[in-house]
VMD Tcl script that builds the backbone (N, CA, C; Angstrom):
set m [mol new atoms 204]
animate dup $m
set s [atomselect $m all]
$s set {name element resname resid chain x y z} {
  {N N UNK 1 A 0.841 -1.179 0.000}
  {CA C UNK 1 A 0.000 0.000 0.000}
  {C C UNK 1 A 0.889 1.246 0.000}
  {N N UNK 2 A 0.328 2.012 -1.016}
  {CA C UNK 2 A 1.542 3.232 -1.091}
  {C C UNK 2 A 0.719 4.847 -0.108}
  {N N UNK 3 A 1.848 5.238 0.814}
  {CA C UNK 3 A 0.991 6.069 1.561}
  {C C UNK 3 A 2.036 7.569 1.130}
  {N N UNK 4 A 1.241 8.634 1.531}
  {CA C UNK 4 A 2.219 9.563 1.549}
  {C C UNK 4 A 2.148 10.864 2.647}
  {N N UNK 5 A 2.574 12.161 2.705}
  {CA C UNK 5 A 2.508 12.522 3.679}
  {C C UNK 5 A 1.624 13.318 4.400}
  {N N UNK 6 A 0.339 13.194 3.119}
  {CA C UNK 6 A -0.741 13.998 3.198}
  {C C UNK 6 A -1.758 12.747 3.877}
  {N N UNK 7 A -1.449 11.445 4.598}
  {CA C UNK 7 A -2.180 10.579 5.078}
  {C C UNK 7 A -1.635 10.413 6.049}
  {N N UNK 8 A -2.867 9.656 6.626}
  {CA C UNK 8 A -2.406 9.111 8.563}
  {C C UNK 8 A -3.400 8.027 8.558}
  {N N UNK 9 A -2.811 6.704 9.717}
  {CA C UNK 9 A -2.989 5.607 9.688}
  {C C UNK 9 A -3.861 5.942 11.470}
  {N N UNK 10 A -5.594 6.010 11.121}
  {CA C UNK 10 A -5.952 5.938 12.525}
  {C C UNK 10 A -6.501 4.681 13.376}
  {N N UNK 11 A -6.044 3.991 14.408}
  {CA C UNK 11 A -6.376 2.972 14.885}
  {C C UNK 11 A -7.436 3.075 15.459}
  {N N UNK 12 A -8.410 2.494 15.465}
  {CA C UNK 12 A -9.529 3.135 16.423}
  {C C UNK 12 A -10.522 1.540 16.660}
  {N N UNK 13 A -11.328 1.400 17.794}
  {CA C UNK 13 A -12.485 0.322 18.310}
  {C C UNK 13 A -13.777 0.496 18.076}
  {N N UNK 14 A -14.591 0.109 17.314}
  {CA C UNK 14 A -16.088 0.388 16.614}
  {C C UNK 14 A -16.903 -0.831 17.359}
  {N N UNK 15 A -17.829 -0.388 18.197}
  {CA C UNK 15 A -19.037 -1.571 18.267}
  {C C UNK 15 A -19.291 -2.802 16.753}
  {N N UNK 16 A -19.181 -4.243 17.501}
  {CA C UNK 16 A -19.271 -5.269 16.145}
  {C C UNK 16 A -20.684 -4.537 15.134}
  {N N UNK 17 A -21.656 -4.031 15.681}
  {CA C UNK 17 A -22.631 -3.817 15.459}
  {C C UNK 17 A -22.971 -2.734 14.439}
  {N N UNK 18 A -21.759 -2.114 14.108}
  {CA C UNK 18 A -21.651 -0.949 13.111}
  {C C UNK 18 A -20.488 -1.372 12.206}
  {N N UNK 19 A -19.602 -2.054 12.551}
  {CA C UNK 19 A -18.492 -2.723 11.734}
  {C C UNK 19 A -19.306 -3.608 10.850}
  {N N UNK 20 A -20.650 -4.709 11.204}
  {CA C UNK 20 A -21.139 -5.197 10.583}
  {C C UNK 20 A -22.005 -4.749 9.498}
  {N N UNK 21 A -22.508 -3.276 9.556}
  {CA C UNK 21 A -23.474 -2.576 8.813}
  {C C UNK 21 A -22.731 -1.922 8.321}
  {N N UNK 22 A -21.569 -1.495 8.129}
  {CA C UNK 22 A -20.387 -0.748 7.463}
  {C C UNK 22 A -20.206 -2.167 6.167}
  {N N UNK 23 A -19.758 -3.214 6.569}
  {CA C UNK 23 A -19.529 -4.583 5.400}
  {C C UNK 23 A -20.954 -4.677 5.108}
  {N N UNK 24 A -22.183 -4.232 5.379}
  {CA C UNK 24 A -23.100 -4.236 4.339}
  {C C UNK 24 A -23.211 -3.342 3.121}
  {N N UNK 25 A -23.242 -1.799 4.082}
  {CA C UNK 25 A -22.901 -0.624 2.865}
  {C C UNK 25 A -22.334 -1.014 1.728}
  {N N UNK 26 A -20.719 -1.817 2.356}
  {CA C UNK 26 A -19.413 -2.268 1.111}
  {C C UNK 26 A -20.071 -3.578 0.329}
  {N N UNK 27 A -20.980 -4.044 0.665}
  {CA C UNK 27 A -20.868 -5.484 -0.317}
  {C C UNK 27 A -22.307 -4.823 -1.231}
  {N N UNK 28 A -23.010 -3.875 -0.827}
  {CA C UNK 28 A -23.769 -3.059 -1.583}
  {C C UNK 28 A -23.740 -2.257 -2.581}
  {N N UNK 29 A -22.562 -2.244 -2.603}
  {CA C UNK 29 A -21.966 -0.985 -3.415}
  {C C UNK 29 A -22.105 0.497 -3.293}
  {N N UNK 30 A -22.592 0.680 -2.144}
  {CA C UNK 30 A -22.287 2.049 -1.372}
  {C C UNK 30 A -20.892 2.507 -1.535}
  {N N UNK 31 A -19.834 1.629 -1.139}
  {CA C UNK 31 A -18.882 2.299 -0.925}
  {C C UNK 31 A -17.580 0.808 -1.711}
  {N N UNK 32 A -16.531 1.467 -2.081}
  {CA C UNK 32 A -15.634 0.245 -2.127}
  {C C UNK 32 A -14.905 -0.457 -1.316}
  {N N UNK 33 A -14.719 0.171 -0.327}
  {CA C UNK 33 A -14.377 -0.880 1.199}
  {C C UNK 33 A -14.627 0.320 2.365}
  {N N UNK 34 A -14.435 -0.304 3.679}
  {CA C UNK 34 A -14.310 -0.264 5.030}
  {C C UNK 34 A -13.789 1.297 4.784}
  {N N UNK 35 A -12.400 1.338 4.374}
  {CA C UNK 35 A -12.006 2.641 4.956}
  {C C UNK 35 A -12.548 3.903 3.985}
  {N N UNK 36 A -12.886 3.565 2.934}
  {CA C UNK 36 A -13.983 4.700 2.228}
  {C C UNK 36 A -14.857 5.054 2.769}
  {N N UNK 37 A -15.949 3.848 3.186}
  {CA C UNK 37 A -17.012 4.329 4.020}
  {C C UNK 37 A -16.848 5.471 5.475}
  {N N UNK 38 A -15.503 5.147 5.915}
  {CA C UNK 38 A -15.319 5.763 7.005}
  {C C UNK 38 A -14.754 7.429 6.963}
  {N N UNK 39 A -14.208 7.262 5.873}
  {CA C UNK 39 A -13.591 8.892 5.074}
  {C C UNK 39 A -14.405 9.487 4.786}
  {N N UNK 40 A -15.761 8.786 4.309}
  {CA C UNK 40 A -16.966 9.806 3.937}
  {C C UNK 40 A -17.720 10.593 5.356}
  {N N UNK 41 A -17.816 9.437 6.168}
  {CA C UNK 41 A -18.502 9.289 7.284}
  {C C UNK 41 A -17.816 10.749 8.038}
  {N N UNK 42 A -16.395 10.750 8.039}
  {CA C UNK 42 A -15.769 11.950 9.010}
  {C C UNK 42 A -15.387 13.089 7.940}
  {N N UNK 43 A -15.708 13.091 6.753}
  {CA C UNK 43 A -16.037 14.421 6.189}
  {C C UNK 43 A -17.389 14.625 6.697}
  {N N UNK 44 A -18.317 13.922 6.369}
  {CA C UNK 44 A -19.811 14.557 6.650}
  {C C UNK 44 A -19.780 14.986 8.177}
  {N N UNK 45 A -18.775 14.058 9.042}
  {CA C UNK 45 A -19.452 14.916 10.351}
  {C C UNK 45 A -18.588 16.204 10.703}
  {N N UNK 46 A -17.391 16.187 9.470}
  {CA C UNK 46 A -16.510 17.767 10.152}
  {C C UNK 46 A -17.284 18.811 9.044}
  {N N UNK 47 A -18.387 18.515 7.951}
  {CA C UNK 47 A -18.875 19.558 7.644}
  {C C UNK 47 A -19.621 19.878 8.555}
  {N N UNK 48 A -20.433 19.018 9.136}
  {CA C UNK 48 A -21.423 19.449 10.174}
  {C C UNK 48 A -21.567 20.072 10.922}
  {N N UNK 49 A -20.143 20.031 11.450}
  {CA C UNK 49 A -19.535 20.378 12.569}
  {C C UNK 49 A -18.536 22.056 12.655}
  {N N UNK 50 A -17.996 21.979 11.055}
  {CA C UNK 50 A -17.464 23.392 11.002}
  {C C UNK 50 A -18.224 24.721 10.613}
  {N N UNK 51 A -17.661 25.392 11.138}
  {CA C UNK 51 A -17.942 27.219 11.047}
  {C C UNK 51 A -18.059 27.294 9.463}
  {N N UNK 52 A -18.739 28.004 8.843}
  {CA C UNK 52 A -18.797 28.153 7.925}
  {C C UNK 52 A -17.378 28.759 7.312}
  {N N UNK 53 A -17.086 29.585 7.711}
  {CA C UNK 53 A -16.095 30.448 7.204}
  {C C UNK 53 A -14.439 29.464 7.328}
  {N N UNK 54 A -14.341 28.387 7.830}
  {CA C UNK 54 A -13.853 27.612 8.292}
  {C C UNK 54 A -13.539 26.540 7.046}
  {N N UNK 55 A -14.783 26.055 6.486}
  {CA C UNK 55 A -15.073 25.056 5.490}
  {C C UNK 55 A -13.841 25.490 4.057}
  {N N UNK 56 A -13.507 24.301 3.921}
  {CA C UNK 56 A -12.890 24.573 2.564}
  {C C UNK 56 A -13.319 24.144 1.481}
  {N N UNK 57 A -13.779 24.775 0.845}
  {CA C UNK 57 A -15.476 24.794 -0.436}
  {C C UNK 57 A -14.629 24.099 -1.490}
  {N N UNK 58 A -15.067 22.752 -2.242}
  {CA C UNK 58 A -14.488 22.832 -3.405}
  {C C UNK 58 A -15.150 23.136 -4.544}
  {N N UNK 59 A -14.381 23.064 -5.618}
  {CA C UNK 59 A -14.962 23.839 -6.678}
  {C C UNK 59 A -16.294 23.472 -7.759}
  {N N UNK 60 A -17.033 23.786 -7.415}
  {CA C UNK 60 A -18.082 23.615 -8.599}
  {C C UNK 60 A -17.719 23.181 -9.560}
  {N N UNK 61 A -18.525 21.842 -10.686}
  {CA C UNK 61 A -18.477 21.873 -11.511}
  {C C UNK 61 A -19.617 22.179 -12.694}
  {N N UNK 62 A -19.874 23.059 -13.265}
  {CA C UNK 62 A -20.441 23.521 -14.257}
  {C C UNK 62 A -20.778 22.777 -15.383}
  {N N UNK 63 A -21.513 21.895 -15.901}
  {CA C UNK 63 A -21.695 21.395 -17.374}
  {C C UNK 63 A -22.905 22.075 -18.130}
  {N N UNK 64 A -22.246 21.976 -19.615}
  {CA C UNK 64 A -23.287 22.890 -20.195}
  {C C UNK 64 A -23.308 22.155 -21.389}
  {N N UNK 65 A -24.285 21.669 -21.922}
  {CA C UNK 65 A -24.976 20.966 -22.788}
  {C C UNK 65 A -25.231 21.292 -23.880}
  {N N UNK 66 A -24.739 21.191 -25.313}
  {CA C UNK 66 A -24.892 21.941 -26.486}
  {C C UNK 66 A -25.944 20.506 -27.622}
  {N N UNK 67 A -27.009 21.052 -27.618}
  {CA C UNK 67 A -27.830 20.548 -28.952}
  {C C UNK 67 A -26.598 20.367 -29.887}
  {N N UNK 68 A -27.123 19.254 -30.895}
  {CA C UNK 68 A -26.105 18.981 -32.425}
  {C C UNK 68 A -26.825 19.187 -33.221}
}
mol reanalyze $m
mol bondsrecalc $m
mol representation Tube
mol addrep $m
């Protein structure tokens, strides 16, 4: 696994009971494994959680549709 220095390896203990509904999400195709699901999971709760002015917005994407 290739890591670099913009990553960190967090160890952490989850109730079986959410570890098990996390490998449902993944065999659903919600997500492609375990630690995706969990990257989404702690963006959504530090948007939740931050100041607006705080947030780092990314950029819109715009599509614009031309008739042939």
């Amino acid at each position: 696994m290739v890591y670099d220095d913009n990553t960190i390896v967090i160890h952490t203990r989850v109730p079986r009971h959410l570890a098990e509904e996390l490998k449902v999400l993944v065999s659903q195709g919600y997500y492609s494994n375990i630690s995706d699901a969990l990257r989404h999971a702690l963006r959504k709760l530090i948007d939740e959680h931050s100041a607006p002015k705080t947030r780092v917005e990314k950029p819109k994407l715009e599509l614009k549709f031309h008739e042939l």
